[in-house]
N, C-alpha and C positions, 0 to 999 in steps of 0.2 A: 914432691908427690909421694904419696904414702907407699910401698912397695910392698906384698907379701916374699920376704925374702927365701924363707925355708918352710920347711913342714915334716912332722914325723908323724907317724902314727905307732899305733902296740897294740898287743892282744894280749887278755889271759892265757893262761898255760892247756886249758880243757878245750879241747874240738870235739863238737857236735856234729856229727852227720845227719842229713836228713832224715834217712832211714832207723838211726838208732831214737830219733826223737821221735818218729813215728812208733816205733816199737814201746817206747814211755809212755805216748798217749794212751794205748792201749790199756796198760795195765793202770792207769793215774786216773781217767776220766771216767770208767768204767758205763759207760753209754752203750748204749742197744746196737745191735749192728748196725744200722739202717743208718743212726747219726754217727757210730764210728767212722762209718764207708762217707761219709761226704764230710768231717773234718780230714779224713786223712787227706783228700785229696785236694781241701786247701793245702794244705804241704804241700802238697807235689804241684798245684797250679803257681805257688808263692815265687819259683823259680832262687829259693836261695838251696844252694847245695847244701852247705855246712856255716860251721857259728862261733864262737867262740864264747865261754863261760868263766864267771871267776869261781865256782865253785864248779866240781864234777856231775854231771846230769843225776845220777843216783840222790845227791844232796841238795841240788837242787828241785827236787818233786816231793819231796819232807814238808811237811807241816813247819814254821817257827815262826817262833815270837818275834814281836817288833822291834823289842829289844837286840832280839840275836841278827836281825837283819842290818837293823840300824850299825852293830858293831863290824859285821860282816864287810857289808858297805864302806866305811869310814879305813877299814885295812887296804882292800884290793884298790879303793879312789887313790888315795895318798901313794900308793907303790905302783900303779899306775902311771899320774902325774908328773911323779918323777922320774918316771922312764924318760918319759917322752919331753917331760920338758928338759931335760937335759941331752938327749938325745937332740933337740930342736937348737938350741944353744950352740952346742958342737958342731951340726952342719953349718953354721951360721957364721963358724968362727968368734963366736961373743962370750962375755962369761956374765954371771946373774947379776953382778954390780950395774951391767951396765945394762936391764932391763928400767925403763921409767914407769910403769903401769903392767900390773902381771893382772891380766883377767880369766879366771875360771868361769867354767860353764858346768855346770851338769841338771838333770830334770830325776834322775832314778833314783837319790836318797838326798837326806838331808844332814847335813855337821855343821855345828856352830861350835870352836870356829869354823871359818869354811876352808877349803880347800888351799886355796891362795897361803894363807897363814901357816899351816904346814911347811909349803913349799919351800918359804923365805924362809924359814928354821933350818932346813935341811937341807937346803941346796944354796945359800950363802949368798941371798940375795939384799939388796940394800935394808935396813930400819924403815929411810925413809920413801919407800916403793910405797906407788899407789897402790888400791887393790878396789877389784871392781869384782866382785861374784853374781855369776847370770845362774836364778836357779826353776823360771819357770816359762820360759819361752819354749821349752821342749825341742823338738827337730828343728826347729829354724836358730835357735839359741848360736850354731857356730856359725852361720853368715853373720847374726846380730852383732856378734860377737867381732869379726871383721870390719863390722861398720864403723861400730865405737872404737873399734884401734886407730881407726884411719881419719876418723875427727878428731882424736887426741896428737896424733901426729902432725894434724894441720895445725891444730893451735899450739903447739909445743914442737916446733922447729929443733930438730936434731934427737926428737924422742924416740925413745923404741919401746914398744910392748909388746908381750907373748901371751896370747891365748893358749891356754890351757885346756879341754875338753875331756870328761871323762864320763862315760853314760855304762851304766849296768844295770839294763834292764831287765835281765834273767834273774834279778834277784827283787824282782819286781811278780814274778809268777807266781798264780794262786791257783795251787791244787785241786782246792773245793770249787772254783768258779768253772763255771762249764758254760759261760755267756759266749757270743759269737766273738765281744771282742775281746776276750781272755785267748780262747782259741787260734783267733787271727796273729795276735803279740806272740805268742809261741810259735805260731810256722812264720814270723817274721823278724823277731828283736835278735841284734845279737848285742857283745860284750866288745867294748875297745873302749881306747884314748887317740887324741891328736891333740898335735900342739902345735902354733904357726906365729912366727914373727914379722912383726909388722913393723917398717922403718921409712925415715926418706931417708936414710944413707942410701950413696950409689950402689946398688948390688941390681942381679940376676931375678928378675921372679914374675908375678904377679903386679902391674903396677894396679890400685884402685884410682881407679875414674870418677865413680860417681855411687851411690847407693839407696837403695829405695825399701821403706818400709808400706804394707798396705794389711788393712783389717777388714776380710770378709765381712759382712752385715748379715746380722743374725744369724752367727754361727758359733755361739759361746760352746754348745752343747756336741759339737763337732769332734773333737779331740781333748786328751787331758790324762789327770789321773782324781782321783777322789779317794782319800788319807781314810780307812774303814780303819778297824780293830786289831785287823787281822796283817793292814799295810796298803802298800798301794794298790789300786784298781782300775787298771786302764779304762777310758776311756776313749772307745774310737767307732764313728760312723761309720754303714758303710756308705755314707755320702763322700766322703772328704774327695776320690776323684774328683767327684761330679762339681765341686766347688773349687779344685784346683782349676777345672775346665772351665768351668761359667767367666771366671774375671783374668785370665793369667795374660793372656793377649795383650789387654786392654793395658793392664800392670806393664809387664813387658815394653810395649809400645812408648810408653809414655818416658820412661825413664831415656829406652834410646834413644826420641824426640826429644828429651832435655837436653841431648850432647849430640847434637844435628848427627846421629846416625840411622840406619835402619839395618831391618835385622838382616838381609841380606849379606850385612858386613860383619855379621859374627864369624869366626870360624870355631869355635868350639865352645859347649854349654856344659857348667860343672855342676849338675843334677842333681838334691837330694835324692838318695833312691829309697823310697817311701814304702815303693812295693809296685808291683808289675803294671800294675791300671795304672796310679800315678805317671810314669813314667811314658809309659805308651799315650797316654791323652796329650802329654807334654810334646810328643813328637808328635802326631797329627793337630795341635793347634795350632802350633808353632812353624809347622811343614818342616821339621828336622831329620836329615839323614841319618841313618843310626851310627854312620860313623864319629858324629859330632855328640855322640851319649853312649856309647859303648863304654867308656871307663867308667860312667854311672850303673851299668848292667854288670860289669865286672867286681865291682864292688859289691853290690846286694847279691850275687850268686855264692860270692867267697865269703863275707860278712854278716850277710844280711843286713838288716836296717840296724847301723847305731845312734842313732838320735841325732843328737849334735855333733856331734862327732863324726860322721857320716859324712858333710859336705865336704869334710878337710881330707879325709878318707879319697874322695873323687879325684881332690885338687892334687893330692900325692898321688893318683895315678897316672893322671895326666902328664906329671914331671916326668916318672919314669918311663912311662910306657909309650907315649907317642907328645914330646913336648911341642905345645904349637911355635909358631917360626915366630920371629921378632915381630914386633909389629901388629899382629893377630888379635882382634878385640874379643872379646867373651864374657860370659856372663854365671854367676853362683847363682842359683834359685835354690833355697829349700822353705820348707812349711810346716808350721807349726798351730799347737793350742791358739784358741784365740776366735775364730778361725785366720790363719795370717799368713802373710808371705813375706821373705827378705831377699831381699838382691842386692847383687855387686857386679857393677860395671868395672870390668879390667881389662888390661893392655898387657899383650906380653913383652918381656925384654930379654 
């Protein structure tokens, strides 16, 4: 059975306070009061305190080229990366020889090569490693990303693979845009990596169960980014709650029904935290105590949203902050472009 054995996560070196971002809108968006006073107070309704940047807020509210982002990005991903994948390794006890399949994720820039490619150069992992790069699933990308570790370990008995995850979407922000969903990515995105190893060697972790993908119907237009001139350009409805809400039951339902449980028998849910509605619809559909998503709350207050990176973000909270008991089933939900949802049925050990 496939295990999530460790997980690390990292941040850039730049912390954002809510307040000092508020004070950047100000002078960056230059909007009439009337629309400053009700962006500001998306901020302060977003419930994330502070952020993490790879560039300093000052440089990030500059004008640049695609070029210069494009480079930008390709620095901070790869020194990232290797944080944390080798950070993930170490807990793990492992060393990169003996990964079989290194899968990176990211949605907030593009490198070819990708990400993966680096790593093996740097960090002394095998010639012959697979490589699997996820680069457009967006916030669901790091459960996807668990799913395919945990099919590769089925079909390759005594395999191990490390997902990889690095999402910087502050370097995704566009000065000149003053759309609702440029606004919202600003009081919402932050900056990280994680990295999580997947094995059936005997270890401590995460075991996966079982896994489910699902794709809202007619909801292309939902979430995304769109490549302008000038770089990426969020896209994000403010539907997406209300579509996490309409199917997540029924999703949910089914997969526990696949493995004769009910959700009764969950004891703790590792919640993308998407943003405050997400998360709160997730608890009244679902009838979840919030003590079974508080390290998801914990997470987007300290973080905010980092994309794919985010779900692993939760799962490392979990570890350290209140680890469930042996035995304990639970469930990853995070959501992405598309409109779409992924899941992981796990068992703790």
């Amino acid at each position: 059975m496939a295990v999530i054995s460790s997980v690390a996560t990292a941040v850039p070196p730049n912390v954002m306070s809510r307040e000092a971002i508020k004070a950047s809108a100000r002078e960056v968006f230059g909007l009439d009061p009337r629309r400053l006073a009700a962006v500001l107070s998306i901020f302060d309704n977003a419930q994330v305190e502070q952020r993490y940047s790879a560039l300093p807020l000052e440089d990030l509210v500059r004008r640049r080229s695609l070029e210069q982002t494009a480079a930008e990005y390709r620095e901070h991903a790869i020194g990232l990366g290797r944080r944390v994948a080798a950070d993930c390794l170490r807990e793990a006890g492992m060393q990169p020889e003996e990964v079989d399949l290194l899968i990176t994720v990211s949605c907030t820039g593009l490198m070819i090569p990708s990400l993966d490619a680096y790593l093996i150069n740097e960090l002394g992992f095998r010639s012959d490693v697979r490589r699997l790069p996820i680069t457009a699933l967006g916030c669901a990308a790091g459960a996807a990303a668990l799913s395919r570790a945990s099919e590769f370990v089925r079909a390759c008995p005594g395999a191990t693979v490390l997902v990889v995850a690095v999402e910087l979407p502050s370097l995704t922000f566009q000065p000149g845009d003053v759309s609702m969903a440029n606004l919202v990515s600003c009081a919402l995105f932050g900056d990280g990596a994680a990295a999580a190893l997947v094995t059936d060697r005997e270890a401590r972790g995460a075991h996966i169960l079982d896994t489910q993908s699902h794709l809202f119907p007619d909801s292309l237009d939902a979430m995304g980014f769109e490549l302008k001139d000038s770089g990426l350009h969020i896209v994000l409805s403010r539907d997406v709650p209300e579509l996490v809400r309409s199917g997540i039951r029924e999703v949910v339902g089914c997969l526990l029904q696949r493995n004769h449980l009910v959700q009764q028998q969950l004891s703790f849910l590792v919640l993308h935290p998407g943003g405050k509605k997400i998360l709160r619809y997730l608890e009244e559909d679902l009838q979840l105590d919030r003590a079974m998503t508080e390290p998801a709350w914990t997470v987007l207050r300290n973080y905010g949203n980092l994309s794919s990176a985010a779900i692993l973000f939760v799962l490392r909270e979990w570890q350290t902050s209140q680890p469930p008991h042996a035995g304990a089933y639970g469930l990853l939900a995070a959501f992405g472009p598309g409109f779409s949802a992924e899941l992981v049925l796990v068992q703790w050990s």
